[in-house]
N, C-alpha and C positions, 0 to 999 in steps of 0.2 A: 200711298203716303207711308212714312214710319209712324209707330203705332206711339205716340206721345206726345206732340208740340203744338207747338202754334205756327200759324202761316206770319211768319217776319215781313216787316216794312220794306220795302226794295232798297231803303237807306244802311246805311255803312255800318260795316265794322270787321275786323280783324285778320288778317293771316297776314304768313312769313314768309314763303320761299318763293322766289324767281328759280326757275328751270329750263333749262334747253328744252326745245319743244322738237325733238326727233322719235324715230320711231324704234331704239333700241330699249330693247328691255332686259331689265337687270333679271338675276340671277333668281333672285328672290328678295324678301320683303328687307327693306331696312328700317330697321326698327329707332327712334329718333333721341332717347335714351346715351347721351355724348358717354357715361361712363359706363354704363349697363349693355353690351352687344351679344347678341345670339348668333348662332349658328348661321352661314349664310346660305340660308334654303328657305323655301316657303314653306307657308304650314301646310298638311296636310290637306287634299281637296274635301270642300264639303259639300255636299247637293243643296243646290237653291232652295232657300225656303220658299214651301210652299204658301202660306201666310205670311204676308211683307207686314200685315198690318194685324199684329196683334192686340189683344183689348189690354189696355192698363188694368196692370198684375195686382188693383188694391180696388178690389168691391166691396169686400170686408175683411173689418181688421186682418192683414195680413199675419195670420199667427200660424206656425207648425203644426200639422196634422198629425195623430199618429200613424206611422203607414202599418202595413197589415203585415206581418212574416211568412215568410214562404214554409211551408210543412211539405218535406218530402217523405211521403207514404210508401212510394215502389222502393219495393225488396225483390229483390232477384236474389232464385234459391240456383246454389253454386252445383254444374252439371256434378254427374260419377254414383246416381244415387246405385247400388246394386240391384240386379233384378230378384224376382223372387222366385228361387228355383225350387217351391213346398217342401226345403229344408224347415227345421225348426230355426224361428229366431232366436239370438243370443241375446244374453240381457246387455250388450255392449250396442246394440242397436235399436234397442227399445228406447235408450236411452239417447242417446242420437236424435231420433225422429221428437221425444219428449223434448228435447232441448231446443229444436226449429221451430216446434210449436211451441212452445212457450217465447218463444222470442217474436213469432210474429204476431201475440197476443198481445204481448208489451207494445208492438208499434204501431198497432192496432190503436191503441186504450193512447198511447202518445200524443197519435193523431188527432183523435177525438177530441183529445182534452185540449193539443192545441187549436182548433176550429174553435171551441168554444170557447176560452181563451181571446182568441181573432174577435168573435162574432161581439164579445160584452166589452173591449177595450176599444175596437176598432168602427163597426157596424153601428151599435148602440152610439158611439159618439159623432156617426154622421146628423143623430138627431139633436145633438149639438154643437161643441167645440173643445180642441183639445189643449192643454197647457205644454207648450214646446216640447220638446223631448222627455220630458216626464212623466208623458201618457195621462195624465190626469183628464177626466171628459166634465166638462162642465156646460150647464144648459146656456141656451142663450140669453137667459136673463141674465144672466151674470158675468155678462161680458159690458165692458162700459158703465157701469152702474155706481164707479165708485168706489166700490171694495177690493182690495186683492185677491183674487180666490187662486192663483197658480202661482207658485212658488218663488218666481221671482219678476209676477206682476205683470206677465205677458198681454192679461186679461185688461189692463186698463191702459196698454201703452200706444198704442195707436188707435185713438176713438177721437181725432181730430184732422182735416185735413182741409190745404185752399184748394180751391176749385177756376179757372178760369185767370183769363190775365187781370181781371178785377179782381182778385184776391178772397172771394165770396169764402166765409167759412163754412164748414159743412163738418157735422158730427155724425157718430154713428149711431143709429136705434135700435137697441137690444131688441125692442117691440115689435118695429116692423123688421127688423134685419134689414136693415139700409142705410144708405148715407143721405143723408137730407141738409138742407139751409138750417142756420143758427136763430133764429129770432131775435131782433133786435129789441125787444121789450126788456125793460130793465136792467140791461147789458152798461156797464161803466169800462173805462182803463181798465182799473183793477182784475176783471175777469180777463180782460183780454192778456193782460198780463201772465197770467194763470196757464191762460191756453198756451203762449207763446213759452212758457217753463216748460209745460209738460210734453209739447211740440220736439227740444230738443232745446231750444235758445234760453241758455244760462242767464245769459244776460242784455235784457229784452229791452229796460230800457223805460221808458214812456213810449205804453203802446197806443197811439192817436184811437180815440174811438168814432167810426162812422158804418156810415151804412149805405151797401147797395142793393139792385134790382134781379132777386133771385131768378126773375124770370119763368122758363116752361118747370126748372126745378121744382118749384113751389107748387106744383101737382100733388109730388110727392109728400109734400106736410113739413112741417118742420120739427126744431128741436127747442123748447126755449125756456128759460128759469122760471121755478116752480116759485110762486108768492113768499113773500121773507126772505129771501135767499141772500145770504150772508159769503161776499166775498174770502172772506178769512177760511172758509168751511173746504170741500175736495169739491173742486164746480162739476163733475162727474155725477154724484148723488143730489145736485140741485137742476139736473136736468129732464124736462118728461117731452112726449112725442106730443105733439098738437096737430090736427089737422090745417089751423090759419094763426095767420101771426098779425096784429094790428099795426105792425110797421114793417121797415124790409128788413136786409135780412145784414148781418153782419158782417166789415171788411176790415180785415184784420192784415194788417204788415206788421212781424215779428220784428222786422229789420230793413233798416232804407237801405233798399238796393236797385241797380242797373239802372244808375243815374252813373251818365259820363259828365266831364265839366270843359271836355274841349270833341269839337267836330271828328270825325276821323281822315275829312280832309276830300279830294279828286280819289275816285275808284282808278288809280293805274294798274294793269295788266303786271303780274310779279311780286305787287307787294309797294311800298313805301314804309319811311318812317314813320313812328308815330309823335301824335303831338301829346306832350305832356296831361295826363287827365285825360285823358280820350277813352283808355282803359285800365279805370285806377282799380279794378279788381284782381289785376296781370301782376302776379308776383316771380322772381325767380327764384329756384331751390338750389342751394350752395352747396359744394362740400370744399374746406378749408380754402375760400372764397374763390372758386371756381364755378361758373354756371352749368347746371348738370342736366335741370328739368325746370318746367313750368307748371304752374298752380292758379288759382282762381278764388279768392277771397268770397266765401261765403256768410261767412258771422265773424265777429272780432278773435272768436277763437279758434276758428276751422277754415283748414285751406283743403279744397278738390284738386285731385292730383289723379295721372296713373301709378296703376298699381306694378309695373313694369318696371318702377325708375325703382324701384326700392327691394329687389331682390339680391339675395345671397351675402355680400360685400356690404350692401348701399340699404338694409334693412335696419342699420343701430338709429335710431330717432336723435341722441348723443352729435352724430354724426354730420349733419345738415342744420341750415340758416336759414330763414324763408328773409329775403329782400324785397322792399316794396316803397313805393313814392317818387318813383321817378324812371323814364324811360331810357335811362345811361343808367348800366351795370357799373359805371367808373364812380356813378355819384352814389349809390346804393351801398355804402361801404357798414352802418350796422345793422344786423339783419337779427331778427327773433330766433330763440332756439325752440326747437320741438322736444314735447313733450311725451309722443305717442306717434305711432305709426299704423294705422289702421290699415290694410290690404285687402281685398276682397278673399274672401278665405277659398272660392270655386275660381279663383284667377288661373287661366292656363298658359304656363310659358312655351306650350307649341302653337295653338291657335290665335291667342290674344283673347280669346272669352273673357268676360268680366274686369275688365283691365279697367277699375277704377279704385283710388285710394283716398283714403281722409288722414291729415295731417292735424294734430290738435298743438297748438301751441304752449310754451310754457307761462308766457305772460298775453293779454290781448290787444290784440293793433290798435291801434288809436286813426279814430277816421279821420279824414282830410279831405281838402279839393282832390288828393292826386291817391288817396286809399279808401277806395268805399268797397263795399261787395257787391257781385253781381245776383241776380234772384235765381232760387232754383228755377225748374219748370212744375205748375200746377196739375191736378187733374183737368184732363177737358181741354189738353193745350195740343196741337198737332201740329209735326211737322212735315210739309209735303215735298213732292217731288216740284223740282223745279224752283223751290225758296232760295231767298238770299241767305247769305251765313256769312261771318266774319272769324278770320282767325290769327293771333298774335304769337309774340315770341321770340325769341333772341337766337334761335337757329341756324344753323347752317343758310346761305344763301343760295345755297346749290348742294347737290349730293356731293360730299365729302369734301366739301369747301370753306372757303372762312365765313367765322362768325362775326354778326356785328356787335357792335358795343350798344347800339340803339335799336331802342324793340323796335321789330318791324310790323307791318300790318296787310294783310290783301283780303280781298272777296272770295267769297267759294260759291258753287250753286252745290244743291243738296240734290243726291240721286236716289232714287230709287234703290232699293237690294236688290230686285228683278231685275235692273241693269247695271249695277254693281259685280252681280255675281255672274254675268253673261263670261262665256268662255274667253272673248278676247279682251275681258276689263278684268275682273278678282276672281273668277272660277269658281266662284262656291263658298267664298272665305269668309263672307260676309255673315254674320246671325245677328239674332236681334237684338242681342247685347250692342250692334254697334250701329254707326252712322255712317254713310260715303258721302263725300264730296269735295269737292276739288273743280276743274276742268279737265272736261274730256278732249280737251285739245292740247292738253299740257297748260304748260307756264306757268303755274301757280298751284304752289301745294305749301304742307310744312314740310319739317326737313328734321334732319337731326339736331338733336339740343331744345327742338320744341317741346319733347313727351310732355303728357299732362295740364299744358296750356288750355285755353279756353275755344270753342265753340260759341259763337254767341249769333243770336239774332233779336232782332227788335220788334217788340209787337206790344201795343197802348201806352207807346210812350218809355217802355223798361226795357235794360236789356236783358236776354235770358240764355240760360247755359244751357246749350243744348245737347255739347259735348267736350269730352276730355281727348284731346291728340296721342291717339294709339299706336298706329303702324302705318306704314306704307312701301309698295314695290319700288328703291329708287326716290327720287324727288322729281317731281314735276314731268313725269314722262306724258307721254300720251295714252290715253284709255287708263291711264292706273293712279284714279283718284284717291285721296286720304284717306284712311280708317278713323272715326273717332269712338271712344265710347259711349254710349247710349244712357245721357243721365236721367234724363226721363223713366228711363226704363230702370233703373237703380234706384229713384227717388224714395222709395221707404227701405230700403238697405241704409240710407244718408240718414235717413231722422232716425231710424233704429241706433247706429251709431251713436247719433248725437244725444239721443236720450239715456241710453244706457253708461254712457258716461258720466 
């Protein structure tokens, strides 16, 4: 399985492209990006990971460690020293020999001092935690508590996360160093409100308060408001670790999402149109009303994008519309201007690593039957081999062919990296930044003009983003399924983002 999702419903949703179903294979990757083109060569080969299934990158607060500096102690003394033929020595050589030793006394005393250095900034704060790049080591009580203790708040900014397609909250415990259920004791709106600000969602809204069934979680104890506890106050300082909670445990939605308002219709092989609402998180990205890339409505102010569609040229934020509410680009004519242009800052334009971006808008969408957002993906959600996936977009119909005016829609099955990266399908290209799927018998992929678009599958009823449209060999070949980005796998890069703003 890839190491993040949920097993989706076998029911519908999304892709673009019909492709000839032959056995020619392109040159190298073409990347889907209509104004953005690279070189036309593959990326370089990478060896299969050995790990398909990595453990989600957020145990605890994901904050920056300091790493340790390398101390290079070897000195190499340069050949020619003269022999000593029991002449007397000159004071021009005493001098000499005093000057090596004194130098390798210095790097001596250098080294030393950097080990211990290393040992009290680096070692010493394994027994606690460090403030981002500013090396600051603070204990773990002080991490989630409430207080700022690192400089620009590292320390209190991801001590919240959902857990499951039920939306379970779950906070972190300085105490036990863990992520545990919320307690629903004394818990109103207001708090949830709280959580949903500090989460990243500016504008949250009326957050419904209810509760669900923390399950085998509930082992591990919970977290839940200390007696008095005054909504108005930092809900971080109103929080203590409990072994039991007298009711269940907290389900917190920041924002209604991955509700469609129209079917997505017959699974036809290639693709169809879509019906209005079907995927009202599907936006497209303009530049001087041309369609460039696709995006994915995830709060009124933030659209998920790749980070491909926005280099060199196509990086001014000035520069792009995001369009939305309708599945004809003809009717879509005003579109919001962006505000900010977030890129994955380890994004590589030879591999496609990290090819994921966030767009922040200048004013916020206003929802509708035909604009909602779709939901991130949770902790605890996996995606396996062999899942249904859906994927949209206004695309090329075919490699290097016309585009339609009406988003398209088709099916994908989700594969494996272990056979994604086999020799006669992606070679190695695959890591865990991304996702494959497609058909391995051709017919059905995205194409160009999709980048960015959405990945979606379905699971307790929502839809969920599983990935962003990155690259691929060709359109719809055979053995050479999609690439998408791995949002699962970026999901605290996304709220870091959104909180930091």
């Amino acid at each position: 399985m890839y190491n993040l999702f949920l097993v989706p419903e076998s029911t519908s949703s999304g892709a673009v492209t019909s492709g000839n179903m032959n056995d020619d294979q392109a040159k190298g990757p073409t990347y889907d990006n209509k104004g953005f083109q690279h070189e036309d060569r593959r990326p370089p080969p990478r060896a299969p990971q050995q790990d398909t299934n990595p453990s989600l990158p957020q145990v605890t607060p994901s904050y920056v460690a300091v790493s340790p500096q390398t101390i290079n102690t070897h000195h190499t003394v340069a050949p020619g020293t003269p022999h000593n033929t029991g002449q007397k020595t000159g004071t021009k050589k005493c001098q000499w020999k005093y000057i090596l030793c004194a130098s390798l006394s210095l790097l001596v005393i250098l080294a030393v001092a950097g080990l211990l250095l290393w040992y009290f900034l680096y070692f010493q704060c394994l027994l606690g935690m460090a403030c981002g790049s500013g090396g600051k080591c603070l204990s773990h009580s002080q991490w989630c508590n409430g207080v700022k203790d690192c400089p620009h708040g590292e320390d209190e900014s991801q001590c919240f996360r959902l857990h499951g397609t039920n939306l379970m909250l779950e906070g972190y415990s300085s105490d036990k160093r863990l992520w545990v259920p919320v307690c629903a004791e004394n818990w109103n709106h207001n708090y949830g409100r709280a959580v949903c600000e500090q989460m990243g969602y500016k504008r949250p809204g009326n957050v419904p308060f209810t509760q669900t069934s923390a399950g085998s979680l509930a082992l591990k104890g919970y977290i839940k408001l200390k007696s008095g506890s005054n909504p108005g106050s930092h809900i971080l300082s109103q929080l203590l670790y409990s072994q039991s909670c007298s009711v269940r445990a907290v389900k917190l939605q920041c924002v209604e999402c991955g509700v469609s308002s129209a079917s997505p219709g017959a699974r036809i092989v290639g693709g169809t149109e879509a019906a209005n609402g079907a995927w009202p998180w599907q936006v497209s990205l303009q530049i001087t009303g041309q369609h460039i890339c696709g995006g994915s409505v995830i709060s009124p102010d933030w659209i998920l994008s790749a980070a491909h569609c926005f280099q060199n040229r196509y990086s001014s934020p000035g520069t792009w519309t995001v369009h939305s509410g309708d599945v004809s680009l003809l009717q879509m004519i005003n579109g919001k201007t962006v505000n900010k242009i977030i890129s994955h800052a380890k994004f590589n334009t030879e591999t496609y690593v990290n090819d994921i971006a966030l767009l922040k808008l200048d004013a916020p969408l206003e929802f509708s039957r035909t604009v909602k957002p779709v939901c991130l993906p949770n902790t605890g959600m996996h995606l396996y081999a062999g899942s249904q996936a859906w994927i949209t977009g206004w695309g090329a119909l075919r490699s290097s062919g016309p585009s339609p005016d009406k988003l398209n829609q088709a099916q994908v099955t989700v594969y494996s990296r272990e056979t994604c990266n086999s020799a006669q399908a992606l070679a190695g290209q695959v890591t865990e930044t991304m996702i494959c799927a497609g058909k391995m018998q051709g017919g059905v992929d995205s194409c160009q003009g999709d980048s960015g678009g959405p990945l979606v599958v379905k699971e307790g009823g929502l839809w969920w983003l599983a990935g962003d449209t990155s690259w691929g060999i060709g359109c719809a070949l055979r053995d050479k399924p999609g690439v998408y980005g791995n949002v699962t796998y970026f999901i605290n890069w996304v709220y870091e983002q959104m909180q930091n703003d």
